[in-house]
N, C-alpha and C positions, 0 to 999 in steps of 0.2 A: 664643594665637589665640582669638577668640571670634568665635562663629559663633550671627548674627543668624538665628533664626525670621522670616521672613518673612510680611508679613502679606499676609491674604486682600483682595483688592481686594472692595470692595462697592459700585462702580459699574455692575454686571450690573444691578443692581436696577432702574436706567433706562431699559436696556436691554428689560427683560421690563415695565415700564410702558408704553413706547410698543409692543412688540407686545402686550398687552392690548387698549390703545387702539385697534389697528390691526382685532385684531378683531370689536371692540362698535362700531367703524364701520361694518363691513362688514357688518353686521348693516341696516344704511339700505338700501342699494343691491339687496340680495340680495333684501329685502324687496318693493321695486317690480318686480323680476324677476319674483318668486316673485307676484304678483300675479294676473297669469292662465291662472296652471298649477295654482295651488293648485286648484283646483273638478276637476282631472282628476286629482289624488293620491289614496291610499288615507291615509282620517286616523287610521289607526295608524300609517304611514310618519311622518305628518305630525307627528301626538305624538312618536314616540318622536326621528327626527330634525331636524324644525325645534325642537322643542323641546331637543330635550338642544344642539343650537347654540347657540342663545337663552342656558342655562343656564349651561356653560361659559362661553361669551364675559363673559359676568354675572359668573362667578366667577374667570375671570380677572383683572378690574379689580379688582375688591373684593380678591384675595391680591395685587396688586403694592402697589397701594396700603399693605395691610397688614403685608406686608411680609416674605407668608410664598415659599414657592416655588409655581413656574408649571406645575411639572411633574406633578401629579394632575390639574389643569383641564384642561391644553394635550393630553396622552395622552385626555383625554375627546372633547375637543375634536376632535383624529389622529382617534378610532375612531369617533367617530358618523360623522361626514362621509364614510369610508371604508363604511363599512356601508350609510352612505343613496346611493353613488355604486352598488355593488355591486345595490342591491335597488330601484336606480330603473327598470329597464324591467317590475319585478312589478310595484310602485306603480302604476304608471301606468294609469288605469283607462278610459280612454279608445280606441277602436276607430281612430279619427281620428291622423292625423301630428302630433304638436306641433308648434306653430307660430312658435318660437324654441326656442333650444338652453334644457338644463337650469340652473337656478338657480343649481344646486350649485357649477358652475364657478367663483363668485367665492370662494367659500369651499377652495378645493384649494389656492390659492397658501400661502393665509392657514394651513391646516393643516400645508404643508409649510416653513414659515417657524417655525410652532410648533416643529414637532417639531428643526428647526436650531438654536434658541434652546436648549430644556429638556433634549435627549437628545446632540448636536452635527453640526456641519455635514453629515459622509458620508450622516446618518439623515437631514436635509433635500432633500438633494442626490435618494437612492435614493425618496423617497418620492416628489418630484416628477416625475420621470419614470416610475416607476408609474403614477401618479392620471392622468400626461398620458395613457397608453399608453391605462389604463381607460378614460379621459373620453372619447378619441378612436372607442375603440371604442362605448362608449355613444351617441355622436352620432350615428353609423348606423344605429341600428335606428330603427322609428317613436315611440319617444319621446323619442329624444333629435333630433326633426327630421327624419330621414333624410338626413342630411350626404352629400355624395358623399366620395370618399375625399383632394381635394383640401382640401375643410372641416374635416374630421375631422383633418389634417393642421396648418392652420392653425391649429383650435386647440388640437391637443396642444402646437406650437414656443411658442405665447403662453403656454401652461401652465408649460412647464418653463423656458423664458428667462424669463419675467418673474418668477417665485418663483428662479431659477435667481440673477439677480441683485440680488434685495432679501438673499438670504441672503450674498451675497458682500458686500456693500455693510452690510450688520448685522456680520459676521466682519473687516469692514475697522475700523468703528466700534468694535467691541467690542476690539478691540485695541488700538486707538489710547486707547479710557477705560484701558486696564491699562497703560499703558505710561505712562502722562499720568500716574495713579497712581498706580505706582509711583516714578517718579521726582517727584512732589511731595513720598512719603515719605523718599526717600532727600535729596532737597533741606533736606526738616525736620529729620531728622537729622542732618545735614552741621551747619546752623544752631545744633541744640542742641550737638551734640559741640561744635563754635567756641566756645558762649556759655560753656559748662561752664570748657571747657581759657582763657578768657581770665581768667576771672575764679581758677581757680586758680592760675593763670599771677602776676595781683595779688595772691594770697593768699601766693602761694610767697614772691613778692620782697618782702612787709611780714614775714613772718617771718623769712627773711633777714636783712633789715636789724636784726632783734631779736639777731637767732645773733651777727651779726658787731659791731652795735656793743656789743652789751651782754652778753652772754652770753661767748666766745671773748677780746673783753678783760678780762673780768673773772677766766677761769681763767688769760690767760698772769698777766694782773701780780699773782695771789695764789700763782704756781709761783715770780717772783722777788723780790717782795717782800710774805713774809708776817707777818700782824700790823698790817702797813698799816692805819690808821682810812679811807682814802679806799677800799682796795680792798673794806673792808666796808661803806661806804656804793654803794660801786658794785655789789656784789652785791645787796645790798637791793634795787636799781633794775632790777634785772636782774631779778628774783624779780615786781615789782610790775610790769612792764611784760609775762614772760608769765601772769601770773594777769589781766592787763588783758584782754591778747589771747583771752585763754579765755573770758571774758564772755559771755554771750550779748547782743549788744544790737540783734536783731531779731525779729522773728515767725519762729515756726521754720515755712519751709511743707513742704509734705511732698516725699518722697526721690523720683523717678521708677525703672521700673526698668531704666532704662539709667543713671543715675548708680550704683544698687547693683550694679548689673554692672563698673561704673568701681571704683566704689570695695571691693571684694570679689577682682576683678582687678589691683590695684595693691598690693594689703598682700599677697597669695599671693604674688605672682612678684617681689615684692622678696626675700620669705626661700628660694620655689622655682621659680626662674626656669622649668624644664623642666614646671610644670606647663601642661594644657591645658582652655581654660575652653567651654561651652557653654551658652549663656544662652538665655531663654526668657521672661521676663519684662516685652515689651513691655507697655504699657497699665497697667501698676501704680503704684499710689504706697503708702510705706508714712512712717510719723512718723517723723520724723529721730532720733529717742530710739530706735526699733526699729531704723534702720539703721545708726546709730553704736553701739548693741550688737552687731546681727551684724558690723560690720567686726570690731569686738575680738574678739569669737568666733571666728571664722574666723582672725585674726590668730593669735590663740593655737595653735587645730588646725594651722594650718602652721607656725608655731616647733616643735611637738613633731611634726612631719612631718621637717623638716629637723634639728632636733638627733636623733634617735634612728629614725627609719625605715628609711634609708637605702633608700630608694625611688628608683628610676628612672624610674619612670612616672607620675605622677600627673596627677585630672582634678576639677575643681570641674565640677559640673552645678548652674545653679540654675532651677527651674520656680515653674511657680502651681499645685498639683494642686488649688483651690478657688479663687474669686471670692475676690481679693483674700488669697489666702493666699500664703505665701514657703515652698521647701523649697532648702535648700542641701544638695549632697551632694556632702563631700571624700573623695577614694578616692584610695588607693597602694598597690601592689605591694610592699611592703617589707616586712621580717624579723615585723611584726603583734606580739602578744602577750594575756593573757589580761587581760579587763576585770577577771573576779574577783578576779586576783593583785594589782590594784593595790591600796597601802594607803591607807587613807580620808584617811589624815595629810597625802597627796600632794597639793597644793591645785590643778594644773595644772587637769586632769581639771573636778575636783571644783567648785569655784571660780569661776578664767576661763571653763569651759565650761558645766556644770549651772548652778549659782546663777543666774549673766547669763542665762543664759535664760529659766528662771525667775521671774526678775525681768520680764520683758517680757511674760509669757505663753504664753511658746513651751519650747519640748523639744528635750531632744537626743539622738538614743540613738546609741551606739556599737558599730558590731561588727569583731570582731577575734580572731581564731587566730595561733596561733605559726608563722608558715613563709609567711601565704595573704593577708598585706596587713591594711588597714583602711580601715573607711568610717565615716565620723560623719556622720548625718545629722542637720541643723538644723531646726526647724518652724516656724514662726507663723504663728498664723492673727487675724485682727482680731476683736475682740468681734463688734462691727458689722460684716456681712459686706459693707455697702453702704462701707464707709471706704476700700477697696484701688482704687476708680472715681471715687467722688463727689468728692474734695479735689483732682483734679486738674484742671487748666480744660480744659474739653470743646472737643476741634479737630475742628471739622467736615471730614468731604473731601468733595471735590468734583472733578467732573469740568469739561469745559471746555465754549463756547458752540460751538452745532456748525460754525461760521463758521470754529472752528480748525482743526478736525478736517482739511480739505480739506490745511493747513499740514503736516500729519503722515506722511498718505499722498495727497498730491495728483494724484499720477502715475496709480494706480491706480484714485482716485476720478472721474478725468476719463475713463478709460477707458470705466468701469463706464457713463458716462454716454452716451457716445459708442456703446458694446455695446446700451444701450437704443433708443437714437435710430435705430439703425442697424436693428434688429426692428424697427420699426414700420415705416421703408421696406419689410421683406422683406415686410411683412405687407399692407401697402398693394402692393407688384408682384403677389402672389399673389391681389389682389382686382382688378385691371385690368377686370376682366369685369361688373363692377358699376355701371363709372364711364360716361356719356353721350363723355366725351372723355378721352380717355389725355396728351396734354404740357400740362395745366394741371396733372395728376399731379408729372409731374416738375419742373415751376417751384415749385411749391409745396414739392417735398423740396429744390432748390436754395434756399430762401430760409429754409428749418427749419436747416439746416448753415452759412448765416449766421447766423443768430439763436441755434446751438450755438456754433458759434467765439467769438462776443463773449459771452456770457455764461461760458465757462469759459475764457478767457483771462487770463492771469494778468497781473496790473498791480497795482501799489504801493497802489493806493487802498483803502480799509478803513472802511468798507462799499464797493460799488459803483457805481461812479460812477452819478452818475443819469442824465444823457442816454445812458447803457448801456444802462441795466434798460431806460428810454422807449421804448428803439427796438427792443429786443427785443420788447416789448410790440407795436409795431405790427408787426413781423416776421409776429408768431405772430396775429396777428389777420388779416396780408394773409393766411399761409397757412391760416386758417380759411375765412375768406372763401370762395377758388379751390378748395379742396378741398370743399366745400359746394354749389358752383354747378353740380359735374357730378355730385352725387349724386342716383340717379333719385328720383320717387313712390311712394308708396305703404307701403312694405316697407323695415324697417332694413337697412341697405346691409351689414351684420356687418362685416370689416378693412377696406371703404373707408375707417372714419372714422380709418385710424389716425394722424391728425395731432392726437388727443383725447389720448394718450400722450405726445406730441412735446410739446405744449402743457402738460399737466400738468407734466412731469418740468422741462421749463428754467422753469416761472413756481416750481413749489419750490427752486428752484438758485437764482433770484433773489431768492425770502425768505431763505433760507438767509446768501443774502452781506448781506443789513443793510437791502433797500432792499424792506421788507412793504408800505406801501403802495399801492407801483407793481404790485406781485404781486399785491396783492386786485383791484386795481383792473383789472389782464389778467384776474382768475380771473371779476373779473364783466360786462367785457363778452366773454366767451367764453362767458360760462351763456348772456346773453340774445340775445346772438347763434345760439347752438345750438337756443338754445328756440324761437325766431323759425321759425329752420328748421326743425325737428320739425313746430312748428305750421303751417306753408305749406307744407310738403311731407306733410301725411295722415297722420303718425306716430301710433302709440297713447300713451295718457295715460301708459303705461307709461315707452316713449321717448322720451317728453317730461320727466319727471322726470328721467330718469337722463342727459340730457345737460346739464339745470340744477342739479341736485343734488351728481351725482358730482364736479366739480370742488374745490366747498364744501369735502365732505368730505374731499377728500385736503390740501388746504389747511390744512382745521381741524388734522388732525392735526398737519399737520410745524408749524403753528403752537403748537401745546400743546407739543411738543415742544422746538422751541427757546424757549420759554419758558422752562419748567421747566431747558434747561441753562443759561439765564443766568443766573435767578435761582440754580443754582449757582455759577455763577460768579461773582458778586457776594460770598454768602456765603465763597466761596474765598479772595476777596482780604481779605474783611473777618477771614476766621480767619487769614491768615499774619499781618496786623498785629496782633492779637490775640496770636496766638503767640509772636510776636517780642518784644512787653514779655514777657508770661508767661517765654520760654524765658530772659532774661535776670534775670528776679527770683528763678526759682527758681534758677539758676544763680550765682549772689551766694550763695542762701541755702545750696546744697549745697557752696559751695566756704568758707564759714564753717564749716560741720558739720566737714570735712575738716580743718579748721586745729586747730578746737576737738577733736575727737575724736581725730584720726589722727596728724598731725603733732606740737601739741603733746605729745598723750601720751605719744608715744614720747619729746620731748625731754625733757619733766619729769622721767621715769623714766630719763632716760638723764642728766642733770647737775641732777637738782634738789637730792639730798642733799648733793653737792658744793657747790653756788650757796650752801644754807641753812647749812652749816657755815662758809662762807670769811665770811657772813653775822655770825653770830655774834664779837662782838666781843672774846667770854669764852674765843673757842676757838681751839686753836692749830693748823694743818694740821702733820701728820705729814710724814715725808719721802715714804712713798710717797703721801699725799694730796696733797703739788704733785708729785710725777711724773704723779698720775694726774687732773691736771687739766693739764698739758702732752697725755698722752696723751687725753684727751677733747676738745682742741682739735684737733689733727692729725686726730683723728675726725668733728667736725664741718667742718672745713677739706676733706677728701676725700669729705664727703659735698654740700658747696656747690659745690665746682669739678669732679667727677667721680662724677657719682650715677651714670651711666652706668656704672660700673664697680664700685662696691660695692653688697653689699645687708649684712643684719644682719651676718648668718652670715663674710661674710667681712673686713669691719669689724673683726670680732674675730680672727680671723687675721690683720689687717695689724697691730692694736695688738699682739699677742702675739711679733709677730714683730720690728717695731718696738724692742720691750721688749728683746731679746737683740742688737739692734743690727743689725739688717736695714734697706737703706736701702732704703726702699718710695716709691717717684715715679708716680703718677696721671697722667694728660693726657686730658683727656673736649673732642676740637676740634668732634665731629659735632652738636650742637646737639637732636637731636631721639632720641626712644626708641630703644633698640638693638633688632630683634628677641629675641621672648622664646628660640629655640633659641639665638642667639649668648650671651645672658645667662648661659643653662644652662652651654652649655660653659665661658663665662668661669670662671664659679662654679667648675666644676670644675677646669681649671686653676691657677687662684687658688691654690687651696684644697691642690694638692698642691704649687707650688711653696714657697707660704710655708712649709711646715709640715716643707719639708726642711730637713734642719740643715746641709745643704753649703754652703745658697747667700745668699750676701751679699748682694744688690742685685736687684730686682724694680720694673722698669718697662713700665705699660701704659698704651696711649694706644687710645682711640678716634677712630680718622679720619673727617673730615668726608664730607659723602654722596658719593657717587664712586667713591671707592677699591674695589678689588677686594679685599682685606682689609679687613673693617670695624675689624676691634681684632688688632692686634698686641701680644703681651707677651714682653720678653727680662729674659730670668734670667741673673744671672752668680755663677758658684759660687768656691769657694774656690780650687780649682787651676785658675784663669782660665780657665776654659770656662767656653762659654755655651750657652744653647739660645734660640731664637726661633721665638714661635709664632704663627700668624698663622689669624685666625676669616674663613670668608667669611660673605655674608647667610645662612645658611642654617646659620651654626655648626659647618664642616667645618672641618675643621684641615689643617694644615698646618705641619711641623716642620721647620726650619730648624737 
């Protein structure tokens, strides 16, 4: 079992760029506010907090951009506005009532937004209802206006519902980018594990065809007719077709480190099925000449794991403790012994393990007591520390266009919108007293909740239909209009205008779904529409900006915004197709390495001196050199039709057993890998029935997927008893 380290999603980063953004906006609006209170401030208030605002905001954009965290700016950003909220009725140096609410207000959402993003939701949540409670209270005195207590009300619920649901509506986003991907990641991975397992899948069955045509008939017909001249032209052939296959005849590109996960997990648990693997080495690549030496290194520490440990437990760990470096660490429980004791003559050790590594650059040390287990750990690190990142072809991620987003959590997101839409009615009934007539009020919210329903109405179209967006458009213009008409002279009418919200949020809803145009084109006759008004209704140059301005701005942003996620998304698709050649070339090239390194080397070592003997035309095979080229066929014959059922170690118990006249019968019907604890147990079972001298006959089948016993094996002994044992998924026994 190997268990994936999980990567850290780094679509956050988007996340905290559009509230950067959001803040060095709010920096415009705040400003036109701040315009004629400032002459009634103390300008050490004014230094310390308009300025440390300014400065933050500033150094918010400047660290997403760069790519650092939000979280020193955004806590500045929390604490000045908190302190300048607190010490606004000292500030205030005026004798006189302020004649609009405090500045600060716009900036409270935007602090407690920060603090949801950098610190997490609960701390956005608790803050905003704070600052409303504060704010609320500040409104009352004489500089914050002297609100009545219905004012002060008013706009504490605008306080904490509108920051209330940008952080729900950010926590819905930010999830839906982790979720997005993570499953791009697990979608790439799926892709490369496919590209990996197809192309050694092609590698298997060209070796194959080497084993069987040329290799298997070459040992039967030199077991019965030896001395043959054709049987030693056909080993010749045999000889020259796997030295052909060993070749190299491509660019070797480098190993990924989920192929040395592959390939480091497939040579253990063929000789120690019961071991357990933990990997860690996402993002690496190392030179195929490095990872076809650690497979043999590691190959070797679990041959003398399994021949001489007697270990029950054991665990490969492999990390990167450095940019691009490799640590392998094989550990077992087993009877241990002293490194000192070993004799240098011993080549295991000394050899297969030190030398090869050695040779690549890397180290091995081993430690080990008699009674306490052993551990070898393996090193390498690359010259170049830059070689373990740079060789691999860089996969950009990417999140998705926020047009999808809605696709994801749509239920929620329609809500959210519908919770908005719904506050600004509350907020528009709690200003009734404002208005010259009260039922052009309520036609105008009847005609906002058409213009909501069709705009978040789900329909198959992708973008939004356009005579949708159109008529929303006029929707929100009739309802500007009517709500406009009974707003009195003189004095901003405060929550009458709240159809400015209403208007905002569904012309962003309509950029959002695909159709910017018709959205800029609402956002600009609703500036000069507003401004018209301002201007023939006596408004100050103040309220005049901020009802031509502020639309802009909120536009601007969700504009930048989806921008930047398309051009993600753009780049997204361009990196899967990217990836997909890349995943299959390196894939080709890793399942070469496999052939060339892995597979053939073990077959070389396992029938090459045979091959080169039967070869030789001057040489005569012994008797037992054709029994033991019958028994290296039966060997590779159980290891072509039932790998599933041998690994080294018991290979050599079947021929052993074999040899004494044991009739050993294979059946592997399940097609695909057995789990690694059924393997173990098989091993062990194997292992002790072969190796009893009572019993004659030993058949084991693996049953195809389904079965409630994955591998059943019956032993039949000499005094006609039997035993049958039957493995579930999970390598529990059962004895029959």
């Amino acid at each position: 079992m190997v268990n994936l380290k999980p990567k850290t999603s780094q679509l956050s980063a988007w996340v905290d760029r559009g509230v950067a953004l959001f803040c060095l906006g709010t920096l415009i609006p705040a400003s036109l506010a701040a315009a004629d209170q400032i002459q009634h401030l103390a300008l050490w208030w004014m230094v310390v907090v308009g300025g440390g605002i300014v400065v933050a905001s500033i150094g918010m954009m400047v660290a997403s951009f760069q790519g650092w965290k939000l979280r020193s700016f955004a806590l500045v950003y929390v604490t000045v506005v908190t302190f300048g909220l607190i010490t606004w009725p000292a500030a205030w140096q005026s004798d006189q009532v302020a004649a609009s609410s405090p500045w600060l207000w716009m900036c409270l959402g935007v602090a407690a937004i920060c603090l949801a993003v950098t610190t997490g939701t609960g701390w956005g949540f608790a803050y905003s209802i704070a600052s409303g409670l504060l704010f609320a209270a500040v409104r009352m005195t004489p500089s914050g206006q002297s609100a009545s207590l219905l004012g002060a009300f008013q706009d504490m619920i605008n306080l904490v519902m509108n920051a209330s649901v940008v952080i729900v509506a950010l926590g819905v986003v930010s999830t839906a980018f982790k979720e997005l991907d993570e499953a791009e990641a697990a979608t790439r991975k799926e892709a490369t594990d496919a590209a990996i397992e197809e192309a050694l899948l092609e590698e298997r069955h060209r070796l194959d065809g080497i084993v069987h045509d040329e290799v298997m008939t070459t040992l039967v017909a030199a077991a019965h007719a030896p001395g043959d001249v054709h049987v030693a032209q056909q080993a010749q052939r045999a000889v020259d077709r796997l030295a052909q296959a060993e070749a190299p005849t491509e660019t070797r590109l480098p190993v990924t480190g989920d192929q040395l996960t592959w390939l480091v997990t497939d040579v253990v648990s063929a000789l120690v099925p019961q071991t357990k693997f933990v990997s860690q080495l996402e993002g690496l690549a190392v030179p195929q000449q490095v990872a076809s030496t650690l497979g043999m290194v590691v190959r070797e520490v679990a041959l003398n794991v399994a021949k001489h440990s007697k270990a029950d437990e054991v665990e490969v760990t492999m990390t990167s403790p450095d940019k691009g470096a490799i640590s392998i660490s094989i550990a077992d429980n087993g009877v241990g012994f002293d490194p000192e004791l070993v004799p240098k003559r011993r080549l295991g050790l000394q050899v297969s393990v030190g030398y090869r590594m050695w040779a690549i650059g890397g180290s091995a040390e081993i430690h080990s007591q008699p009674g306490q287990g052993t551990v070898v750990v393996l090193t390498w690190k690359p010259e170049n520390s830059t070689v373990g990142e740079a060789e691999l072809p860089r996969r950009r991620r990417a999140g998705r266009v926020l047009a999808d987003i809605p696709d994801l959590s749509r239920p929620l997101l329609v809500r959210l919108v519908w919770v908005l839409v719904g506050l600004q009615f509350l907020l528009g009934w709690t200003s009734l007293d404002q208005v010259t007539m009260v039922w052009p009020v309520f036609l105008a919210q009847a005609l906002a909740v058409g213009a909501t329903w069709l705009t978040l109405r789900r329909t198959s179209d992708n973008p939004m239909r356009l005579p949708d967006a159109i008529l929303v458009v006029v929707l929100l213009i009739a309802v500007t209009l009517i709500v406009q008409a009974v707003l009195p002279n003189g004095h901003w009418p405060g929550y009458a205008t709240w159809h400015s919200g209403v208007v905002m949020v569904l012309l962003v809803t309509v950029l959002v779904r695909g159709q910017e145009r018709v959205a800029w084109t609402g956002v600009g006759l609703y500036a000069v529409i507003s401004a018209v008004w301002a201007i023939t209704h006596e408004m100050t140059v103040a309220d005049t900006l901020r009802v031509g301005f502020t639309p802009f701005s909120w536009m601007l942003v969700a504009q930048l915004l989806q921008s930047w996620l398309i051009d993600l998304a753009d780049r997204m698709n361009a990196s899967r197709r990217s990836s997909a050649a890349a995943n299959k070339a390196i894939a080709q090239s890793f399942s070469k390495l496999v052939l060339r390194d892995v597979w053939l080397t073990q077959l070389r070592a396992q029938v090459g001196p045979l091959l080169n003997r039967i070869a030789d035309t001057d040489y005569e095979l012994s008797d037992e050199e054709r029994a033991a080229c019958l028994a290296q066929e039966s060997r590779l014959r159980d290891a072509m039709r039932a790998g599933n059922l041998v690994t080294e170690l018991t290979s050599d118990a079947i021929e052993v057993a074999r040899g004494r006249g044991v009739d050993v019968r294979l059946v592997d019907s399940r097609g695909t890998r057995l789990p690694e604890d059924v393997r173990a147990a098989l091993t062990q079972h194997l292992g002790r029935l072969l190796t009893d001298s009572s019993t004659k006959r030993v058949v084991a089948r693996a049953a195809p997927e389904g079965y409630e016993d994955v591998v059943t094996v019956l032993a039949v002994r000499d005094d006609g008893s039997s035993e049958l044992i039957g493995l579930d998924a999970s390598g529990r026994v059962s004895t029959r």
